[in-house]
N, C-alpha and C positions, 0 to 999 in steps of 0.2 A: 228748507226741509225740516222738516217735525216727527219725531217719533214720538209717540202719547200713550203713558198705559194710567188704562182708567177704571173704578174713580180716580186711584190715588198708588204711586209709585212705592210704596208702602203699606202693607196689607195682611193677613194671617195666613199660614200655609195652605190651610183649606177653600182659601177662599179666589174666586177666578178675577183676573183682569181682562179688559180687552185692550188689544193693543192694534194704534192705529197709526195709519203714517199717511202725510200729509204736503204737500208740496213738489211732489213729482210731475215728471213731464204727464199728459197724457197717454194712457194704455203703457205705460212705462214701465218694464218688466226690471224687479229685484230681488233680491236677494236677503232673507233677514234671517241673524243666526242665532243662536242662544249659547250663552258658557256657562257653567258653573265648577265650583270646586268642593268636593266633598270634605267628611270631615277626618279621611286617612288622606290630602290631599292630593287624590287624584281628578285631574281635568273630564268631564263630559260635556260634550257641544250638542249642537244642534242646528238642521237649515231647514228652510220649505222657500219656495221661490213663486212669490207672487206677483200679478199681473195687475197696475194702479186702473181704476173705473176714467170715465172722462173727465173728469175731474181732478185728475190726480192723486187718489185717497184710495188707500189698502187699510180694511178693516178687516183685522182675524175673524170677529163674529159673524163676518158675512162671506167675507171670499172664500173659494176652494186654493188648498196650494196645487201649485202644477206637478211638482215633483221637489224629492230633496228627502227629509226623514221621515215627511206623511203625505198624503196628496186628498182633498179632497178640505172640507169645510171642517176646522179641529181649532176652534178659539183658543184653544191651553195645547194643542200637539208642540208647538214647543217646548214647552216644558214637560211634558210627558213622553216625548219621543228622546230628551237626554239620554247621549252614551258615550263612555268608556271610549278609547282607544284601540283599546282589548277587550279580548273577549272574555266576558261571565264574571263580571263589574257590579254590583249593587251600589248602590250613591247610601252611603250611611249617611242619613241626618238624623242621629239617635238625642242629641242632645238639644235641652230646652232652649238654655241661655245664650245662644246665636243664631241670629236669623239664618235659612237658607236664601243666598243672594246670587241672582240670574241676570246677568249682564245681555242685554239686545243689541243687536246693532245692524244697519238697515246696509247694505252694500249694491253697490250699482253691478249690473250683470254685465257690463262690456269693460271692456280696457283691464285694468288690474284689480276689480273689482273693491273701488276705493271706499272707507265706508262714508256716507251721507249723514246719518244722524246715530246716534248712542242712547241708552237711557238703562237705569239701575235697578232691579225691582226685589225689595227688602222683602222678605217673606217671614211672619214670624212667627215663632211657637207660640210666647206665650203672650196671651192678650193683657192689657191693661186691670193692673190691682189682682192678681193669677198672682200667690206666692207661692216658691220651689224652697220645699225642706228636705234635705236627705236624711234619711230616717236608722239609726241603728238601734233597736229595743229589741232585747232580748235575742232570739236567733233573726227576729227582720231585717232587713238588709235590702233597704228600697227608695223612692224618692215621692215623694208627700207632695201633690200641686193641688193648693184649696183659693176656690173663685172668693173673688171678695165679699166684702158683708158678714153680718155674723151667721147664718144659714137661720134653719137646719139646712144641708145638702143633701142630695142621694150621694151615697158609700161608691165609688165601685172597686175594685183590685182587678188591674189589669197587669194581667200574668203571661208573660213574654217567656217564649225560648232561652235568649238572653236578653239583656238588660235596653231595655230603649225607652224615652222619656215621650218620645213624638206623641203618639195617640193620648197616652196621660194629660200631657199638659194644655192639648187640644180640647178631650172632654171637660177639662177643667173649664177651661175659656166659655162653654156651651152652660156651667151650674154646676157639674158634679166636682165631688173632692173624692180627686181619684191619688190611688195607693201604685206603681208601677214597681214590681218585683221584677225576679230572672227566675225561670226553672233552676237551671245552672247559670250560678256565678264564674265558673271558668270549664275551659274542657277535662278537667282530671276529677270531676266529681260526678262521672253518668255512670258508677255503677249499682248503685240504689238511691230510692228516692224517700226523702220521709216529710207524709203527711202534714206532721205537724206543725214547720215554721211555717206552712200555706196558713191550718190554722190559727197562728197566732196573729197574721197579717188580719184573715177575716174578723177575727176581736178586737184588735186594734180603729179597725174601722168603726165597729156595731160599739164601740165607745167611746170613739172618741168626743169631743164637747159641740162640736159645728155639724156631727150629725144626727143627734137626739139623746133625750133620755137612755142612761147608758144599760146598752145591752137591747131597748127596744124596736130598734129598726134592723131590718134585713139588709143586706150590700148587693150590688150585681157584683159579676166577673165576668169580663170578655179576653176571651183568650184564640189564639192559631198556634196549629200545628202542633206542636209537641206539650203546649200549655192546654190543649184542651182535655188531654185526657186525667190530669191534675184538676184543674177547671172542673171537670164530672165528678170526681170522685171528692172533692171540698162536698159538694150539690148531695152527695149521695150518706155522706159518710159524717160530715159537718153538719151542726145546726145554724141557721141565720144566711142563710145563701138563698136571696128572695131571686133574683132573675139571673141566668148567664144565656152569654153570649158566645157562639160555639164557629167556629171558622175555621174550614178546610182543615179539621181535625180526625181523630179518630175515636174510639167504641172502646178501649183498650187501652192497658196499660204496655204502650210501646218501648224495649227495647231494655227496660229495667222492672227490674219490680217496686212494689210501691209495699212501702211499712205504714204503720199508725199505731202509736201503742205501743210500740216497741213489738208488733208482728205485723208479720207480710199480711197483706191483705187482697193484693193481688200479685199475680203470677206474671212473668215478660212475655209478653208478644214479640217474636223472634224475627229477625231477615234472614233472608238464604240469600247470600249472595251475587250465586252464581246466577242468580234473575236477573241481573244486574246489565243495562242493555247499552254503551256506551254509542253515542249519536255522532252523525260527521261534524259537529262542532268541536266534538271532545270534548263535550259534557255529556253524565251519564241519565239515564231515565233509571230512577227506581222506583217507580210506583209498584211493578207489579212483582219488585224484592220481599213485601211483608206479610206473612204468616196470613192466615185467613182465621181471623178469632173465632168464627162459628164451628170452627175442628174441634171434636171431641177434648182433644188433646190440650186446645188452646183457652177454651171457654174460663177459666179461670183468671184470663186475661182482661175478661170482660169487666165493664165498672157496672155496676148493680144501680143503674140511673131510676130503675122503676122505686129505688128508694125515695127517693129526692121528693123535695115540696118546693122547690122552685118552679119559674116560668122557663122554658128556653125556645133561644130562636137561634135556631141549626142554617147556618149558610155554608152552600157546596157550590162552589164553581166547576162547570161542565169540564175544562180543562185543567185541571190538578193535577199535574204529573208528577209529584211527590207524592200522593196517596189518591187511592182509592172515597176521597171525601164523601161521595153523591152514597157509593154503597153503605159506607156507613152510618151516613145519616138515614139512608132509608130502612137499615138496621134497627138503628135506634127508634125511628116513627114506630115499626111495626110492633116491637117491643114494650112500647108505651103504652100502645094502643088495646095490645092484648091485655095489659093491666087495666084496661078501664079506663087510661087515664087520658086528659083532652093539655097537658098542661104545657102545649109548644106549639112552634109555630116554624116555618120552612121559607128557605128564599136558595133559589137555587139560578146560578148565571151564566149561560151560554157564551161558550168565547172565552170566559176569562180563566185567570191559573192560579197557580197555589197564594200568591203573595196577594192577598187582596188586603190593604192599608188605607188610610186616608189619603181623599184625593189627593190631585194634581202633584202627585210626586212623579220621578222617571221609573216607568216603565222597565220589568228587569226580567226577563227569559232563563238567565241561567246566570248562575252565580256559585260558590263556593259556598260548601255544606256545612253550617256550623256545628256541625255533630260527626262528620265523616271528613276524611283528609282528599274529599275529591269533589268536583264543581258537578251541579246536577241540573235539570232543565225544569224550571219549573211551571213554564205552559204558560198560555194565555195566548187571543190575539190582542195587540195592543189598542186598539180602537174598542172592541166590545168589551177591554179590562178594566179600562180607564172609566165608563160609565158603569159599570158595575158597581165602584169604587165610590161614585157619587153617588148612587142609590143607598147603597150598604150604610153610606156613613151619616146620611140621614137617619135610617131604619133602625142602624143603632141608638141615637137618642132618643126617636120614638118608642122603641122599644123600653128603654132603662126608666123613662120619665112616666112610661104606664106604668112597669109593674114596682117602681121605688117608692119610697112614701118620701114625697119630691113636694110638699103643696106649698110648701115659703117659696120655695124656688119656681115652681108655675107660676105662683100667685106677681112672684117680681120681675120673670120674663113679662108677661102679659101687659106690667104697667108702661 
């Protein structure tokens, strides 16, 4: 009995294995399950129950599971179908410097279900010659991952909710020297927001020495949910913000106001509460809790994007039940567009929910609000989220690598 994940039992987060099992009776029905531990450790598993070919041989890339956490043909549904014990669990793997590690193991479907074969699949952040610098200058307060070589790189600042290393030190692994910030650093500082340590991060980049003559190159920024409306208003308000990257965000400054200069610059986009729709899970829906910025009243909430000289590419998942995503991005299209202006681009995903991340992580429906004291649902089906999540995270290097002044770095992918 053989359990095989291929190429290599060792591999990058984003990156897929297949996993194949070998030496079974024929048409020999099993069982194979997946563990892992987060990094507040708590346990999420996983099963699908497959039926071996005449030959004895269960391939994920080919077979359907019959039943168990997915059923049908999902090469990576084990690992994306991971879950909790409990309900409305997120797998935090926020940090760079330890692989996420997914224990297999292949168990026979009769008697006590004893297991047959085992095998360990190392997952890791950061690729080979990828250094992590934690960064404190001046009000920044972030963690610096630059790919090897002396560049030049593309910039980016990826501006998180709160603090998480995963996407950063992934883009890094792909050529860029990405900067990962927090909106907020903890929950006692949401009641204003200021401008400015965003841009001291963005100059930090547009000078630093591995990304060009200083001050001459643009950065992207890719940011979700509460960092995109920071993310706009860098783009709108900032100079040197050559592309961002916009994801199941909002049109607005939600929930605080935003300073620059030591004055407001925009106004809060408010909740009503009592919108507030609590679900049989006991997680709550609040999408349709938040303020509608096109209200007289609210338009000051609004970020003045028709400023901006950047590129953006606006992704809205059909299913966001955190916010309103699809209407605000189609806000913002029409808005642009009445200016004249042609400078964005649209990707919009049916099926999937607010949490759209780099692949093959577990799949998470509803989890605890990092801004509110209660668990909320954040949508998706997990089959259509899961490939959305590999399209997207293509799209975003293609994205950053067109509109970044990226040409040492094409020119050294390429060799």
């Amino acid at each position: 009995m053989e359990l095989r994940l291929l190429p290599s039992t060792r591999c990058l987060f984003d990156e897929p294995v297949q996993l194949k099992v070998a030496g079974l009776r024929s048409r020999q029905v099993v069982t194979i399950k997946a563990t892992s531990t987060d990094e507040r450790e708590v346990v999420f598993g996983s099963s699908a129950t497959y039926r071996a070919d005449d030959g004895g041989e269960v391939d994920l890339n080919r077979d359907p599971s019959l039943n168990g956490s997915y059923v049908g043909v999902q090469p990576m549904g084990l690992l994306q179908s991971l879950k909790a014990d409990t309900l409305h669990k997120y797998f935090f793997k926020n940090k760079a410097l330890k692989p996420h590690v997914v224990k297999f193991s292949v168990h026979e479907q009769e008697a006590d279900g004893r297991i047959l074969a085992e095998e360990t699949n190392e997952r890791f952040l950061m690729g080979d010659g990828v250094s992590r610098d934690p960064i404190k200058e001046g009000n920044i307060r972030g963690v610096l991952f630059t790919p090897p070589g002396e560049g030049p790189f593309p910039a980016v600042l990826d501006l998180g909710t709160f603090m998480s290393e995963k996407r950063a030190c992934l883009l890094a692994n792909k050529g860029f020297l990405v900067l990962t910030i927090a909106v907020f650093s903890d929950r006692q500082n949401m009641k204003e927001i200021h401008l400015d340590p965003f841009k001291e991060a963005v100059d930090f980049l547009r000078h630093h020495p591995k990304v060009g003559p200083a001050g001459s190159k643009g950065v992207g920024i890719i940011s979700r949910s509460k960092g995109t409306d920071i993310a706009l208003s860098l783009a709108a308000f900032v100079p040197g913000v050559e592309a961002l990257v916009w994801i199941n965000g909002t049109s607005a400054s939600v929930g605080t106001p935003l300073y620059y200069k030591k004055q407001q610059i925009l106004s809060p986009l408010m909740f009503d509460f009592s919108k507030v729709i609590t679900t049989k899970s006991g997680a709550n829906l609040i999408k349709y809790a938040t303020d509608d910025p096109l209200e007289e009243k609210n338009k000051g909430s609004l970020v003045p994007i028709e400023r901006a000289k950047s590129q953006f590419l606006f992704v809205a998942a059909e299913d966001d039940l955190n916010w309103d995503s699809k209407d605000y991005m189609d806000e913002m299209v029409e808005r642009l567009k009445r200016c004249g202006k042609e400078n964005f681009e649209t990707v919009f995903y049916p099926g999937a929910g607010h949490l759209l991340e780099p692949p093959y992580g577990p799949f998470c429906s509803s989890a605890l609000h990092g801004m509110l004291s209660f668990s909320v649902v954040w949508g998706g089906e997990p089959r259509a989220h899961a490939a959305a999540e590999i399209h997207l995270w293509k799209k975003i290097q293609e994205f950053f690598r067109t509109h970044l002044s990226c040409d040492a770095a094409q020119a050294k992918a390429n060799l």
